[in-house]
C-alpha positions in Angstrom: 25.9 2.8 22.7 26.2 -0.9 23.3 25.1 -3.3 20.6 21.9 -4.0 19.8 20.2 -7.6 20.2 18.8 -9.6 17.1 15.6 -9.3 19.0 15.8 -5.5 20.2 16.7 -4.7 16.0 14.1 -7.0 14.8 11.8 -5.2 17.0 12.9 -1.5 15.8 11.9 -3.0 12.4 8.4 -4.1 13.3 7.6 -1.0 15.1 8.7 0.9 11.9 7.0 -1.0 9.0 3.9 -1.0 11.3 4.4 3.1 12.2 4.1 3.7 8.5 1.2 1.7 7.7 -1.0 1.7 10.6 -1.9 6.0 10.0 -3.9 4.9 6.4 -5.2 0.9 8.0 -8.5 2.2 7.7 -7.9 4.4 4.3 -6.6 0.8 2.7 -9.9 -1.2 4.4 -12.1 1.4 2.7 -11.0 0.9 -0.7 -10.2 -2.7 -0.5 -14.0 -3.4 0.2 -14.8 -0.7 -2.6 -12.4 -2.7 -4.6 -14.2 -6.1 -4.2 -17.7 -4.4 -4.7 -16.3 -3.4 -8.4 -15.1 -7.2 -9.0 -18.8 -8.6 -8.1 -20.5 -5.9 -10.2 -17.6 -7.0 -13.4 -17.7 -10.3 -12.8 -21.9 -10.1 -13.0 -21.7 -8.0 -16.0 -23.7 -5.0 -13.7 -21.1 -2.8 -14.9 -18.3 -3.2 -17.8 -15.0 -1.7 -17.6 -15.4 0.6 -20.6 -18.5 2.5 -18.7 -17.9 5.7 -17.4 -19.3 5.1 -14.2 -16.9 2.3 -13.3 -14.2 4.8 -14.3 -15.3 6.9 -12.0 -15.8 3.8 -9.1 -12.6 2.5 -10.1 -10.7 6.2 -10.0 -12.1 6.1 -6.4 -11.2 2.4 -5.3 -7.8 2.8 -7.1 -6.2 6.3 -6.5 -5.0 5.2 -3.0 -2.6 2.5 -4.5 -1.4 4.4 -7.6 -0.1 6.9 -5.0 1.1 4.6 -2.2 4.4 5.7 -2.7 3.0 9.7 -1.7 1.4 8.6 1.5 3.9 6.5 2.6 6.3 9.4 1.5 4.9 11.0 4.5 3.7 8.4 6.8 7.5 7.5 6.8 8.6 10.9 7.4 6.7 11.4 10.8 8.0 8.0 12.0 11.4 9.0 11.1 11.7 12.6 11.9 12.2 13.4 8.3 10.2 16.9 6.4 6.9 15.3 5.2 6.8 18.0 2.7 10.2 17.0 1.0 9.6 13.4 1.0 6.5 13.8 -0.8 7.9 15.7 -3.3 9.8 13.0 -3.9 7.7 10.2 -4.2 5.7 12.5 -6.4 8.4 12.7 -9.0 8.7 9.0 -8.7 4.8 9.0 -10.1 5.3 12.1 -12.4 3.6 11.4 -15.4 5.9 11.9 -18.0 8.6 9.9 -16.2 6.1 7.1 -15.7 5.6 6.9 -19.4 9.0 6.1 -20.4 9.6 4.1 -16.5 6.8 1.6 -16.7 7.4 -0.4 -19.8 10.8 -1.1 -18.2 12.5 1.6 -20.5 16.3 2.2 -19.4 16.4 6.2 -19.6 20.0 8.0 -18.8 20.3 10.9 -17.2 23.7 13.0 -17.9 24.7 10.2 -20.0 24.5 7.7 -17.1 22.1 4.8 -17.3 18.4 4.5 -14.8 16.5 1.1 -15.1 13.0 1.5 -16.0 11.0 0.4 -12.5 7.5 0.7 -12.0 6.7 2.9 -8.4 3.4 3.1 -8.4 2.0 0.9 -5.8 5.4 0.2 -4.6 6.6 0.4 -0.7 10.3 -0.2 -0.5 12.2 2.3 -2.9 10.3 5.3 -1.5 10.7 4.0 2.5 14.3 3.2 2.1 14.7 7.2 0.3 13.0 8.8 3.3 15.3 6.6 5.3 18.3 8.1 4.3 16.6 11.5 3.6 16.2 11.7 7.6 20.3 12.0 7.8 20.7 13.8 5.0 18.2 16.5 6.5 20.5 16.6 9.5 23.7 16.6 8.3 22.9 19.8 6.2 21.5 21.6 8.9 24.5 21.3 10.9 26.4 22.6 8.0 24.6 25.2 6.6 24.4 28.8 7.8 20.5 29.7 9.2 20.3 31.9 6.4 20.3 29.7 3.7 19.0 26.6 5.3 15.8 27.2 4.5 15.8 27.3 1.1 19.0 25.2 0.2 18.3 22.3 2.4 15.0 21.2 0.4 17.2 21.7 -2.7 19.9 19.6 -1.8 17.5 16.9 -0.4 15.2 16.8 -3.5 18.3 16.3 -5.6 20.4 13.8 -4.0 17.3 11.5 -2.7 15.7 11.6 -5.7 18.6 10.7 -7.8 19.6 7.6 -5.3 16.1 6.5 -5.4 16.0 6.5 -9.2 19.4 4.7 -9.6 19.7 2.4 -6.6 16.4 2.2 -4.7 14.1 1.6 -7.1 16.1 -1.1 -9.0 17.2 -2.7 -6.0 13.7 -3.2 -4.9 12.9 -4.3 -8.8 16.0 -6.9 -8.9 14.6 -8.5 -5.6 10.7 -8.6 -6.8 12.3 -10.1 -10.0 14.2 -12.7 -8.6 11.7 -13.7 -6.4 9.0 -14.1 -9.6 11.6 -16.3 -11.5 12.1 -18.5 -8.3 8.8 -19.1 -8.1 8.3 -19.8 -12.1 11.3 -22.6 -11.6 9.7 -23.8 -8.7 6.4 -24.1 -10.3 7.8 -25.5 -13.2 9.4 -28.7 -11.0 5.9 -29.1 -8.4 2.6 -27.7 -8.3 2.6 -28.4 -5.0 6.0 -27.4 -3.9 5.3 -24.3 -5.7 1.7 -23.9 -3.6 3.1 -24.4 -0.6 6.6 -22.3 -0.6 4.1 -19.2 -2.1 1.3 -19.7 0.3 3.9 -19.7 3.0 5.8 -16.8 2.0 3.8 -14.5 -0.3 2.1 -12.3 2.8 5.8 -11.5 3.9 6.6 -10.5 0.8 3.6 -7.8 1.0 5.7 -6.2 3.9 8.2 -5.4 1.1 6.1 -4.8 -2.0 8.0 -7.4 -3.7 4.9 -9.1 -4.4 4.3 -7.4 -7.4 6.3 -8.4 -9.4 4.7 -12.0 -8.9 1.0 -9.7 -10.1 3.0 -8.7 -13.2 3.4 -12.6 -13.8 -0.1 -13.3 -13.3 -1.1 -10.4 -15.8 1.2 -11.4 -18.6 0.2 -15.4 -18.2 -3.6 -13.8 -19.1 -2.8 -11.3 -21.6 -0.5 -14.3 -23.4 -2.2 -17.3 -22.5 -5.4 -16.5 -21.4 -4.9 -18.8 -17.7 -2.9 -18.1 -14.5 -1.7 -20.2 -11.4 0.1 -17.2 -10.1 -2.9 -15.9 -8.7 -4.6 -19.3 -7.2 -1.7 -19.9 -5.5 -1.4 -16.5 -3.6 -5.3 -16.8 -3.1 -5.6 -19.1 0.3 -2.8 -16.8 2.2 -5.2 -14.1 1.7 -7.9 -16.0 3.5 -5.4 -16.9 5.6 -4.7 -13.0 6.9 -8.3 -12.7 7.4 -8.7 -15.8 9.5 -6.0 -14.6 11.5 -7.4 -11.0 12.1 -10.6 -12.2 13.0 -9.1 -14.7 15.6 -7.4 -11.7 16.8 -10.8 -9.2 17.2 -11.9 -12.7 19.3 -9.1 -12.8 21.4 -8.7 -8.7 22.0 -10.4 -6.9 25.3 -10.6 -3.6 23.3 -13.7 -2.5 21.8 -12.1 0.4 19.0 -9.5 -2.4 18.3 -12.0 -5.2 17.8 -14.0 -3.1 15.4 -10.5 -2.4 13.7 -9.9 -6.0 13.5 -13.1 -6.5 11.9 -12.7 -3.7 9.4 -9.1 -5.3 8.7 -10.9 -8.9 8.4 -13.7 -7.7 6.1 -10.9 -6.0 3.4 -8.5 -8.9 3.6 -12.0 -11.0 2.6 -12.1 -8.4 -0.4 -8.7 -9.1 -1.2 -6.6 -6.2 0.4 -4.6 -8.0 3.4 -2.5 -4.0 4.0 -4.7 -3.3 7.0 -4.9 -7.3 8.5 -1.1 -7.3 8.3 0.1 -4.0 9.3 -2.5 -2.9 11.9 -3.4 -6.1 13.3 -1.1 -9.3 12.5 2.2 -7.9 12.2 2.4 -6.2 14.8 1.6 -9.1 17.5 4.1 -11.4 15.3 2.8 -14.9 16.1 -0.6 -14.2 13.9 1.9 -13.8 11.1 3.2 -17.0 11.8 -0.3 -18.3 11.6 -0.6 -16.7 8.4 2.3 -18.5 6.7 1.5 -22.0 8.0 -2.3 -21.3 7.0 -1.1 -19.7 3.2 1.0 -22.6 3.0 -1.7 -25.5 3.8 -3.9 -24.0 1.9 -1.4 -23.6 -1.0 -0.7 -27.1 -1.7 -4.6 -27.9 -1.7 -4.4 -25.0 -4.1 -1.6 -26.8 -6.5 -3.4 -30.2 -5.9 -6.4 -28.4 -7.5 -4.5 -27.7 -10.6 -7.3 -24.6 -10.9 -5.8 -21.7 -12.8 -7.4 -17.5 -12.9 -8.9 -17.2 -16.3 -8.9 -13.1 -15.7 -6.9 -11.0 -13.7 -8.7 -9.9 -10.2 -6.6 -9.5 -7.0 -7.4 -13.2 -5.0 -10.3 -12.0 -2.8 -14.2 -13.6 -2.0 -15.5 -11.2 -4.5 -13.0 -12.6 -7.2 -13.6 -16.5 -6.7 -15.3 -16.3 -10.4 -12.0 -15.9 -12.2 -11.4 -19.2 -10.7 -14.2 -21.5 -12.2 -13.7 -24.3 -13.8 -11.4 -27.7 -13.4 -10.3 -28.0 -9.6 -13.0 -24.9 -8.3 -14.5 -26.7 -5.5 -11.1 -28.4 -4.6 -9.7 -24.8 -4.6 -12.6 -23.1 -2.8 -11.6 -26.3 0.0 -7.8 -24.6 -0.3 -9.1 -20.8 0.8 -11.2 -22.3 3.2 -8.1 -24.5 4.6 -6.1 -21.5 4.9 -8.9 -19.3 6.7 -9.5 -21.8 9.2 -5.7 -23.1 10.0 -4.8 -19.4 10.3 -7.5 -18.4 12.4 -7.3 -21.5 15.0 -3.8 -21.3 15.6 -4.1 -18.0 16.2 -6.7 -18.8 18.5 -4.3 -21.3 20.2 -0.9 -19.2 20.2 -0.1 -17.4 23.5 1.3 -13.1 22.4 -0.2 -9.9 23.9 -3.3 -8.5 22.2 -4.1 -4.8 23.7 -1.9 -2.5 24.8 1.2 -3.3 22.9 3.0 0.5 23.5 3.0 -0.9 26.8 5.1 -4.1 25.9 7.4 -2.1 23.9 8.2 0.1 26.9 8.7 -2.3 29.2 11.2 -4.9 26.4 14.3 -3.1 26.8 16.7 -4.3 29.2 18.2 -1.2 30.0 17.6 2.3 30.5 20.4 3.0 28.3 18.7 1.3 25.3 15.5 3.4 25.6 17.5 6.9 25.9 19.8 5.7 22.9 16.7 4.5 20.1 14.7 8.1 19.8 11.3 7.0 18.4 11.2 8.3 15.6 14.4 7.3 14.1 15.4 4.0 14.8 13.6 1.8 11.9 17.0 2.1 9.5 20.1 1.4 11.8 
């Protein structure tokens, strides 16, 4: 097999995250919105938090999220060629109760004496995409080894056991020490320039989505409430969100495809409500340039954001519906900042020149050989 371009690998990559995410786009649109309908009815005092029937709504709106890690257990296991069933199992012990006790308040727990960090998975997207990853050769190198007669059984066994003990001791951390290192970056930033700190966050936070390591940047934000009652974590992160919605609606505008256009607007309307997932990996992404468009839109709109100086006085995920948590000094100059964001993203969208509809097609017809397309099965090129 001849080496692989920087573009023709990139490429693999983006086809991948995008395979994985784009089966449950309109699964994440749905709950986003339901999400956002629960901050308006909270943030109007309809409904309080302790009532039973916002359990209920929130059990709804929320399940999807606390179990990402399940459904992308098996989204990633199509795309790959790995068993479904097996990587699910895993991700499920990832989420296991009794292990999420002890895993979530950042507990180190040993197992046979040797050390696991503490990591939080639910919600998270990289430690259980990179297990199925290497689940996919694990799979195959035992089938090749094993006798028929015990595959069945022993394969699933192995698999269970050697995945899910490199995802609790490497994956999981790994993906933890990255998120963390990125959330004290951005605290020294912050600490130097408002401004700096608005603008390298806008820029880059909707990437970091891709990777999950965003979250560790929402842990910030909830401890600066819980301690100090006031965020900036959240302000800055908020025009980038606007940002993927201006870009997915520039997209629906530009597209010739009328399911896609109504996908576009579904993606749009749930980025609006503060769940970008289904802008990103079903419509933005994908094309690439959008993306860009993002970035420079989050960023713009980032440094309004820091010149603001506006902070989140409650934790809600930076959406239209949560614009409340953000009243008070610099408001107006901040609602300016998401507006910024929406509008730079969507125009230069507008303005950039990449193919809309029918991108299978374009995939097809990238490689330059023949050789490339009978050496990269579909399934299971993403981790090379």
């Amino acid at each position: 097999m001849k080496g692989r371009s920087a573009k023709e690998l990139f490429d693999i990559v983006i086809d991948g995250i995008s395979g994985i995410f784009l089966p449950i786009v309109n699964l994440l649109s749905t709950v986003g919105i339901m999400k956002g309908v629960l901050v308006i009815l909270t943030t109007t005092h309809v409904l309080s938090t302790s009532d039973q029937t916002y359990l209920v709504l929130d059990a709804m709106a929320s399940s999807l999220f606390t179990f990402l890690p399940m459904l992308l257990a098996y989204t990633s296991a199509k795309k790959f060629g790995a068993d479904p069933f097996i990587a699910v199992v895993i991700a499920g012990m990832l989420l296991y109760p009794n292990l999420v006790a002890v895993q979530e308040v950042g507990k180190t727990i040993r197992f046979l004496g040797i050390p696991i960090l503490g990591v939080k998975y639910a919600s998270s997207v990289i430690p259980i995409i990179l297990a199925v990853g290497v689940l996919v050769y694990l799979e195959r190198w035992l089938d090749r080894v094993l006798p028929e007669v015990i595959r069945g059984f022993l394969t699933p066994l192995v698999c269970i056991l050697v995945i899910g003990l490199l995802t609790l001791f490497a994956f999981g951390p790994i993906g933890k020490i990255i998120g963390d290192g990125l959330a004290a970056g951005y605290e020294w930033v912050y600490a130097l320039s408002p401004v700096i700190a608005g603008l390298l966050l806008g820029a880059t936070v909707q990437p970091m989505v891709i990777f999950g390591f965003h979250w560790s940047l929402i842990l910030i934000a909830m401890n600066n409430i819980a301690v100090s009652g006031h965020d900036t974590v959240l302000a800055m992160m908020g025009p980038a969100v606007f940002a993927q919605a201006g870009a997915a609606l520039a997209v629906m505008f530009k597209s010739h495809d009328k399911a896609f256009k109504s996908t576009c607007l579904s993606a749009t309307v749930s980025a609006l409500f503060g769940i970008t997932e289904p802008s990103m990996f079903g419509v933005n992404l994908p094309r690439k340039r959008p993306l860009l468009a993002v970035c420079v839109g989050g960023g713009i709109g980032g440094v309004i954001a820091g010149l603001s100086g506006v902070q989140a006085t409650a934790f809600a995920f930076p959406s239209l519906a949560a614009l409340p948590i953000f009243f008070g000094h610099g408001f107006v100059v901040y609602l300016g900042a998401c507006l910024a964001g929406m509008l730079v993203a969507f125009l230069l969208t507008m303005v950039l020149k990449f193919r809309v509809d029918n991108l299978e097609e374009t995939v097809e017809a990238e490689p330059s050989s023949s050789e490339v397309s009978e050496t990269v099965p579909a399934k299971t090129t993403v981790l090379v």
